[in-house]
C-alpha positions as CSV (number, residue, x, y, z in Angstrom):
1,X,90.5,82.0,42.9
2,X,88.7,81.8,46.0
3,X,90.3,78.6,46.6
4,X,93.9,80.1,46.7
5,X,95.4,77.3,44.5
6,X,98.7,77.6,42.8
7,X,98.6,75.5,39.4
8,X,102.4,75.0,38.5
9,X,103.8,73.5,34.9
10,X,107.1,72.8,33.4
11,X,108.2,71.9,30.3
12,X,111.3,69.5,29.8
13,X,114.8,70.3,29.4
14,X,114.8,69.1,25.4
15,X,117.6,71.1,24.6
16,X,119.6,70.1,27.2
17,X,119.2,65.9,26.8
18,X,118.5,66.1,23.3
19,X,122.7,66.3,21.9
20,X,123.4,64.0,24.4
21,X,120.2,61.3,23.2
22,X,121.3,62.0,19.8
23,X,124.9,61.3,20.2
24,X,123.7,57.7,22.1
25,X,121.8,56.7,18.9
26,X,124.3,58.1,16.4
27,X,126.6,55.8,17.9
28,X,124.7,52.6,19.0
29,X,124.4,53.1,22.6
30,X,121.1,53.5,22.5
31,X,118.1,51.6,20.5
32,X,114.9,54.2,20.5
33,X,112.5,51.6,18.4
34,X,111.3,49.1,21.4
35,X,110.0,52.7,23.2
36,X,108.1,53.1,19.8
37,X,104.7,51.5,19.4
38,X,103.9,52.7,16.2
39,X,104.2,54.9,13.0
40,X,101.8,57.1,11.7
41,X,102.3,59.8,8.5
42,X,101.0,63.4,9.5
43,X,97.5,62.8,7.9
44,X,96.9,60.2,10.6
45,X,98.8,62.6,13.2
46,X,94.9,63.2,14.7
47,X,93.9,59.7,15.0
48,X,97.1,58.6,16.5
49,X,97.2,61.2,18.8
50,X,93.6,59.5,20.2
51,X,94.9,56.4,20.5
52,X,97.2,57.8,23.1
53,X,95.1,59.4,24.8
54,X,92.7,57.0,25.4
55,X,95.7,54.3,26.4
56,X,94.7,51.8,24.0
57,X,96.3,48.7,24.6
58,X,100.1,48.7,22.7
59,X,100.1,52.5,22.4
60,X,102.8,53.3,24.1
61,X,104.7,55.9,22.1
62,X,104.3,57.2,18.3
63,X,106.6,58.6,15.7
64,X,105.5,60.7,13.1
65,X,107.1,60.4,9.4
66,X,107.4,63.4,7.8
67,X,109.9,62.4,5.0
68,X,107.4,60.1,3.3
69,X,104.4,62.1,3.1
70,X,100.7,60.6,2.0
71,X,99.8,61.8,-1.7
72,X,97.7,64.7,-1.8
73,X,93.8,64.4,-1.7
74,X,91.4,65.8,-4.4
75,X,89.6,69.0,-3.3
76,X,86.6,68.1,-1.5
77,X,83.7,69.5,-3.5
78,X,81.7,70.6,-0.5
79,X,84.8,72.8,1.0
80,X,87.1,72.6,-1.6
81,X,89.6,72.2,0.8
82,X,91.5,68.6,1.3
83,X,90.6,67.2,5.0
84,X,87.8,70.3,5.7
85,X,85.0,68.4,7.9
86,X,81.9,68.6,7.0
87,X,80.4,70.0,10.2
């Protein structure tokens, strides 16, 4: 605060390129799988998300599949909770 620095953020305009990017796929126009790198399930959401972030080389953009989810995990017996670290 002493400083006086103003910290500004925005967010991207999803909803209003989104139809359109859509639309370009729907039809052919546009070919989203060279801008993605890799595909990861939502269990391995965490680890992909690392990647990224520490720009390994060939992580350039991730999808994450929903639809085909990863079989479920036993309870764990510490936690009983699937995925709970043990921290």
């Amino acid at each position: 605060m002493r400083k006086n620095l103003t910290l500004r953020m925005g967010a991207c305009h999803h909803r209003r390129y989104l139809p359109r990017l859509v639309d370009r796929v729907a039809s052919g126009a546009l070919d989203p799988p060279p801008v993605l790198t890799h595909w990861a399930v939502t269990d391995d959401a965490v680890a992909a998300y690392g990647n990224l972030d520490r720009r390994e080389p060939g992580w350039t953009k991730v999808a994450l599949d929903i639809a085909d989810p990863a079989p479920p995990r036993a309870p764990d017996p510490l936690w009983g909770v699937p995925g709970m670290p043990e921290d």
